[in-house]
N, C-alpha and C positions, 0 to 999 in steps of 0.2 A: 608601580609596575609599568614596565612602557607599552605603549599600547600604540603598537604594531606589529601587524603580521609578521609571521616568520616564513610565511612562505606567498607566492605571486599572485596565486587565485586562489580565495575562498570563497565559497557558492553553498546554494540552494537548489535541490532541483524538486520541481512542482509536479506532481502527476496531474492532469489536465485531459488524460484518456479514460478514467476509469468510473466516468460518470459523470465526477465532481469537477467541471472545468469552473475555476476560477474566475469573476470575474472582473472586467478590466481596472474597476477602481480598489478591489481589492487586492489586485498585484501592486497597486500602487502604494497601497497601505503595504503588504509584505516587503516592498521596496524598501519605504521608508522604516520600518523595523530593521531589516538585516541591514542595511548600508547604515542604521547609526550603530550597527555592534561589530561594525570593520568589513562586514561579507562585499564584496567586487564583484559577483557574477551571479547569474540566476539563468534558472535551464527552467524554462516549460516543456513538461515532456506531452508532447502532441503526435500522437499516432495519427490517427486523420481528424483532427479536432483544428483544422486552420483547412481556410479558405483557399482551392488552386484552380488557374483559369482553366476554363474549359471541361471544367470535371464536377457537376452539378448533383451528383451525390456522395463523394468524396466528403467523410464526415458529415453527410446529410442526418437530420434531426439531432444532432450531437453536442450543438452547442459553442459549435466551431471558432474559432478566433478571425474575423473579416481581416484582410491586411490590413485596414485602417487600424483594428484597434492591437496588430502587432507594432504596428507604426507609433502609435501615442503610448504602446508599454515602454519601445526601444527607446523614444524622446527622455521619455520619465525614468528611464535609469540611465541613460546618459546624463541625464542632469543630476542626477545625481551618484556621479564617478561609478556606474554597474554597470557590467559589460553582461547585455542581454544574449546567451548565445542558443540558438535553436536544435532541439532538441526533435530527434522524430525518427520512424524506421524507413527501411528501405529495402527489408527480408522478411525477417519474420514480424510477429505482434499485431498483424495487419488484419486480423479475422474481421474486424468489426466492418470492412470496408465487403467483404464479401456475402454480407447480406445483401446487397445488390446485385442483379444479374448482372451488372454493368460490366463489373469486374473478374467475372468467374473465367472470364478466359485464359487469364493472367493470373491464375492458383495452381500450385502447385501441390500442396498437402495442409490440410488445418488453417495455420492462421501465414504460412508461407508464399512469398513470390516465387513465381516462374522462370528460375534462374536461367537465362539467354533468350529469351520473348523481346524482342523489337518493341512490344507495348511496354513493358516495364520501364526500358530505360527511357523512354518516353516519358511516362510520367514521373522518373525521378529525375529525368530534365525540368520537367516545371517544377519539382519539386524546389530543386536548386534555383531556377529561374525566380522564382519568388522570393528566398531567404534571400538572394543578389540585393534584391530592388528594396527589400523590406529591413531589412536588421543592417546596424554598422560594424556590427561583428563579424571576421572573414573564418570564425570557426563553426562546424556544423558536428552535433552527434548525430550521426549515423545510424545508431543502434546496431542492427545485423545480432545480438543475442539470441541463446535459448529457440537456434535454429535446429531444434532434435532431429526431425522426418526431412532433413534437406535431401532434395532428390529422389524422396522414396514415394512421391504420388506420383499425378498426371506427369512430369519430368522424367520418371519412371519410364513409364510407359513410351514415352517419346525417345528417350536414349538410352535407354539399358540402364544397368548398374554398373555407375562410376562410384570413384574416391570421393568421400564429402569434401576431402581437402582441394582435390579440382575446379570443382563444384565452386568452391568458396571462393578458393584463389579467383578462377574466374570471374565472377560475380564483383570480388571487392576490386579487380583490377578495371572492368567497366563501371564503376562509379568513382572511382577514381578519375579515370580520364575527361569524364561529366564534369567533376568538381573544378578540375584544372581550369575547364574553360571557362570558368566561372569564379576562379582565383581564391576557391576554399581552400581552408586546412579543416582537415578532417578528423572526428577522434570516433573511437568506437568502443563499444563495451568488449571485454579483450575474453571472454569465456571459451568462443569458437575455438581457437587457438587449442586453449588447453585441452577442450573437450576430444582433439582429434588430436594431440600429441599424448593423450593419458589414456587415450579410450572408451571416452567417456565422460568423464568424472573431471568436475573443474578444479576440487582444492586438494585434488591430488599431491600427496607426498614426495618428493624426488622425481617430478617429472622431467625427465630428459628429454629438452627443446633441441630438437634436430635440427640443422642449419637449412633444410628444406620448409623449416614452419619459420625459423627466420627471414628468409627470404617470399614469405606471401606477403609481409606487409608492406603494400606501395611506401614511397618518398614522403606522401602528404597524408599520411595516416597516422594516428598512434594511437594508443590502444588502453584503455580503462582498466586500471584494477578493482573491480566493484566486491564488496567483503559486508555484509549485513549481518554476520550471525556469530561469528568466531568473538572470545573472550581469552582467547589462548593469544598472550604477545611472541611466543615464538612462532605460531601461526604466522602470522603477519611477518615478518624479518623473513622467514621462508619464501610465503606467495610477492612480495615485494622483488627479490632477488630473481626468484623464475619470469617475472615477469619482463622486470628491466635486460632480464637472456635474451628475451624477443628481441625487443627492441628499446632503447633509450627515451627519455622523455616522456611514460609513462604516468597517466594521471591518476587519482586514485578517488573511488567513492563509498562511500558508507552508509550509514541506515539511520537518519532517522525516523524511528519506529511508528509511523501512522497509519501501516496497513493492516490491522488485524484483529477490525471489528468498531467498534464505537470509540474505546479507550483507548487516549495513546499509551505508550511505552517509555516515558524518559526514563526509567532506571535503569533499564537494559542499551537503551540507546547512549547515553553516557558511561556505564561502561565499555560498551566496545568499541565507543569512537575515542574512548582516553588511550587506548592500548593502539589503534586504529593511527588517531593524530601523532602519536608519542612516536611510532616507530617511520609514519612518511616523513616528519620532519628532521629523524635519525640518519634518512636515505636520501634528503633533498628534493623529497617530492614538491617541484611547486606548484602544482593545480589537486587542490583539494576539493571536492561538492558533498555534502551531504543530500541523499535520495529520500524523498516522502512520499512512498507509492500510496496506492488509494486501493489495494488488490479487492476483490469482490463488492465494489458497489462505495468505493472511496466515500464509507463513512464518518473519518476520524476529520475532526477541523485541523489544520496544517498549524492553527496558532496555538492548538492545546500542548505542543511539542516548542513551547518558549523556552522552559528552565534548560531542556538539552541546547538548544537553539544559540541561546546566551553561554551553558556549559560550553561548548564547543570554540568558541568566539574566542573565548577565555583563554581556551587548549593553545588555540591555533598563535595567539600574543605569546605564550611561555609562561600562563598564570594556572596554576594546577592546586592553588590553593583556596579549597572550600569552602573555610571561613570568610574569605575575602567576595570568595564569588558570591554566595549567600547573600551579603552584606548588601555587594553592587546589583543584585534582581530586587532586591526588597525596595533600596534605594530608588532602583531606575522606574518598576514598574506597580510598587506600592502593595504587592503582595507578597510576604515570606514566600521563600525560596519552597519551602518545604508546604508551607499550604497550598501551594500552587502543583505541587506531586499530586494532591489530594486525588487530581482528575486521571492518574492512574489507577484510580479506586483502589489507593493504598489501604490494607486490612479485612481484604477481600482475598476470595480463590484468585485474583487476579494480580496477586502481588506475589512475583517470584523473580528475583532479581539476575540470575544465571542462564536463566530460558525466556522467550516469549509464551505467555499462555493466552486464552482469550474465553475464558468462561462467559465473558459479559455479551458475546455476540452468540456463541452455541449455545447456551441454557437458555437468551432470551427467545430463540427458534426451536428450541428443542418441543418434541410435539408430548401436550399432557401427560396422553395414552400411550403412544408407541417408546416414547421417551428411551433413543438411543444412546441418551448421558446418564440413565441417573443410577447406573450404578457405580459412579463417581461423585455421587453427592452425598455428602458427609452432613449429621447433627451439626447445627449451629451456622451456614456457610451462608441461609438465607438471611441470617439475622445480621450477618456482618455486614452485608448490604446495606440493609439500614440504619446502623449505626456507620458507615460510609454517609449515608445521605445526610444525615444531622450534622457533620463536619463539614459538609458541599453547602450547603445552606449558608452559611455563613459569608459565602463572596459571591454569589447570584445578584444581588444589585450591584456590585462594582460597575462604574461606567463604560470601562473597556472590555473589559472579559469576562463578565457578570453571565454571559449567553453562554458559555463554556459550563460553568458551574453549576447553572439550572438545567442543562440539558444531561449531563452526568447524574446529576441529583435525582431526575425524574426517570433517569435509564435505573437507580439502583432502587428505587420506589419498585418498580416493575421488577426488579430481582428477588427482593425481599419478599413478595408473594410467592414468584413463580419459581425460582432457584428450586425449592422441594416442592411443590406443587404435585409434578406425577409420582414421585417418592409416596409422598401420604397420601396421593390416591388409589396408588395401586394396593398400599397395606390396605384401605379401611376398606377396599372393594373382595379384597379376595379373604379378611376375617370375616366379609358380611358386619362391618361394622356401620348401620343404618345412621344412627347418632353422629357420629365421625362422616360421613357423606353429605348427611345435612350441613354442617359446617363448610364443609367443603363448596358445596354451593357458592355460601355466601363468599368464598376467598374467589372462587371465580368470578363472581359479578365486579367484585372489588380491583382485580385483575384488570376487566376489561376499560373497567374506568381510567387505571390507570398506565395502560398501553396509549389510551386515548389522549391523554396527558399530557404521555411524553411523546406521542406522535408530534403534538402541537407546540411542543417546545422546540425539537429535534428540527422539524420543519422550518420553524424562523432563525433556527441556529445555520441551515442550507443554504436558504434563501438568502440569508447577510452575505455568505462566502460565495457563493457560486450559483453559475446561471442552472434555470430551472429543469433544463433538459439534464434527463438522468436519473431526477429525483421520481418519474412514474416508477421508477423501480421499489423505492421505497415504500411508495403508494400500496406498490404490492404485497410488499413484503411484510410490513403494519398492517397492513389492511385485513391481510390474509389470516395473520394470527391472529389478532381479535377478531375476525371471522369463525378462526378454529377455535379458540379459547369459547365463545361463543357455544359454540356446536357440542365442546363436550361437557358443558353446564346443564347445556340440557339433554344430554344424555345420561348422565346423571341423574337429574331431574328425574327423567321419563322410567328410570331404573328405580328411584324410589317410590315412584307412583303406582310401580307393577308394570307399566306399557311396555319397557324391555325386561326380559328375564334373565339377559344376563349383557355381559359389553364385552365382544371379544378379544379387542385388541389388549384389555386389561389382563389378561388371561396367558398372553405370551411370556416366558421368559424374557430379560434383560439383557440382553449378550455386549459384551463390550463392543464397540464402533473401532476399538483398535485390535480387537481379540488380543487384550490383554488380561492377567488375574490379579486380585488385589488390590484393586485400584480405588477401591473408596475415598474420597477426597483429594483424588490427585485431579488437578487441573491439567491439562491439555493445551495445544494451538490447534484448532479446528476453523478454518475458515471459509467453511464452503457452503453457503447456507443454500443450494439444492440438495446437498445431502446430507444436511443437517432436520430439514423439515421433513424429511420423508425416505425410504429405502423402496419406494415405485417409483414410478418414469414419473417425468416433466419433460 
């Protein structure tokens, strides 16, 4: 098989805002992985996660990338043939920067800039001014996506209610002219567009691109087709064609799957990058990236997503053959292709090939008592888990990726207790079965053990990948449930001692978290663990 691209840029793109910023000698290791499997480009996506002059809280406590160490990423993929291109917004996504008052002058609604503020493009002057002096790449992402509430806050209030297409136009034609002076080409996520030629709605059907939404996008712009979810190939051939109506030279990105809990996703991620790859290279796309967002607290490692990583490599040469790809993972990096799946916690609720689900992130936050999953917990689902972990055992010491394996391993330890945990507490509490409680007890002591576990496995699997800002959140978040797990042991406890007479949360109905019925052992994507742990404020 020849082994070269069929198309000009193949990429990676790193989330590096969502907690987990990478850090600098492990971009250098992701370097050297993807540029030996042909990849050319890498995107750090950095909402304010990099250093700009004169803005001393701009990505303050975050973990920020110094120019220096943009500067020794860009050396070290230039040296090794990868065009480092920067990746960052300039609309929306920007919430995190407005927890400083520094900023809030310059907010417009939620996580949005202040579309026409003299400060803005100020600071997306230096924005620019930085990527000038720092990266030898003259292409910059832009972002400007998933701008829903443009114009509807403080901008509001200041100009009435205009077109969000105004709005936008405006906006992208003043960063535009920024860029000029500073000899960018610019690309952007292309959703806005559609969202305001459909109404809304981005993979809208037969959208008919008005020659008015042709003509917003400047000369030095072009525009993302980003697709994470669809398994439909005529999906794709449709949103491909609408897209290139905008405008020409349209780049295209896809999903691989690491934002939706601890587990990655390669089954589903190679699915819908084969339909995905198969059809840009049908249409001559040649800027291809695959996206590894990090969504709620980027806890998935970026390297547990290798077999798609490789899959894709494979796609992108014109090699679609499995046997063969198999053959060259096993070869290349000394583990079958398919025990390397394992860390999808294949054999688990988490194994559904058509959909993304994420039982491994919502049942390990799911709360004892109040327990808004469990009546989607089905006989048998705890135990898969640990028969999961006896298979994960198995490549925990490998020299490379052995930290992958014991961290999954020790995440399905803590499933296999707690997966039914509030299931069998709520029966044995509301037959009054004493006997059945006593037991129960001791699953919770064993529980907290083994939270503790895999806290401390989880934690050195962070700390190899990524700087340590971010992970207080983990802190919390571990912390908190063996905290909670804790708390209702011994209410339990104090229940069978007689000091409480009864536990009230045991005592509610179960209502489904989707109001849906019948749903006993269906797995879900749930990924939002404030409202996973609890249905009060935070």
């Amino acid at each position: 098989m020849e082994n070269k691209l069929k198309c000009r840029r193949l990429g990676t793109m790193v989330d590096c805002s969502r907690n987990a910023v990478m850090r600098p000698e492990k971009v250098e290791q992701w370097i050297d992985l993807t540029a030996d499997l042909g990849y050319n480009c890498l995107m750090l996506y950095t909402e304010d996660t990099y250093e700009l002059d004169g803005e001393p809280y701009f990505g303050h406590l975050r973990g920020r990338y110094s120019e220096d160490d943009l500067r020794r990423i860009d050396d070290y993929a230039h040296a090794h043939n990868m065009e480092l291109i920067p990746c960052i917004q300039t609309l929306a996504h920007l919430r995190t920067i407005f927890h400083w008052p520094a900023y809030q002058g310059i907010r417009d609604f939620d996580s949005i800039l202040m579309v026409g503020s003299e400060d803005v493009y100020a600071l997306i002057d230096k924005m620019f001014a930085m990527i000038k002096r720092t990266f030898r790449s003259n292409v910059v992402n832009i972002g400007m996506d998933e701008a829903h509430m443009l114009g509807r806050g403080r901008y509001l209030t200041k100009n009435g209610l205009r077109d969000k297409a105004d709005i936008l136009m405006e906006h992208l034609e003043r960063i535009s002219q920024i860029a000029k002076k500073y000899d960018l080409e610019l690309i952007m996520w292309g959703d806005m567009f559609f969202r305001i030629a459909s109404g809304g709605e981005y993979y809208a059907n037969d959208v008919q691109i008005s020659d008015r939404i042709k003509g917003m996008v400047p000369d030095n712009v072009n525009l993302i087709y980003w697709d994470y979810y669809s398994v439909d190939a005529d999906h794709y051939d449709r949103q491909i064609k609408a897209h290139a109506a905008i405008k020409e030279g349209i780049w295209f990105a896809g999903g691989l799957w690491s934002w939706a809990g601890f587990a990655p996703h390669n089954a589903f991620s190679m699915q819908s990058m084969e339909l995905a790859v198969t059809n840009c290279l049908k249409y001559g796309i040649d800027d291809i990236f695959m996206t590894m967002w990090g969504d709620n607290g980027g806890e998935c490692s970026r390297f547990a997503l290798l077999p798609s990583l490789y899959y894709v490599s494979e796609l992108a040469k014109g090699n679609a053959d499995m046997v063969q790809i198999k053959a060259g993972f096993e070869e290349k990096y000394g583990i079958p292709f398919d025990e390397f799946m394992l860390l999808d916690l294949i054999g688990t609720p988490n194994e559904k090939r058509s959909v993304i689900v994420n039982p491994d992130k919502y049942m390990l936050y799911c709360d004892c008592f109040t327990g808004q999953f469990d009546n989607r917990v089905a006989d048998g689902q705890a135990e898969s888990y640990s028969q999961c972990a006896d298979k994960l055992k198995k490549w925990e010491n490998h020299p490379q990726y052995g930290h992958l394996f014991a961290s999954m391993r020790a995440l399905c330890d803590v499933l296999a207790v707690k997966f039914d945990l509030g299931v069998r507490t709520r029966n044995a509490y509301l037959s009054h079965d004493t006997e059945a409680i006593k037991g129960l007890v001791a699953d919770y002591a064993l529980l907290i053990q083994r939270i503790d576990r895999f806290y401390d496995v989880y934690r050195s699997q962070w700390m190899w990948e990524n700087k340590p800002h971010g992970f207080e959140l983990q802190d919390h978040r571990l912390g908190g449930l063996a905290r909670r797990v804790k708390n209702c042991m011994q209410q339990l406890q104090a229940y069978l001692d007689g000091e409480l007479d009864r536990i009230e949360e045991l005592e509610e109905p179960v209502l489904d978290v989707k109001g849906e019925q019948n749903v006993c052992g269906e797995a879900i994507e749930y990924n939002n663990w404030a409202t996973t742990i609890t249905a009060n404020v935070i």
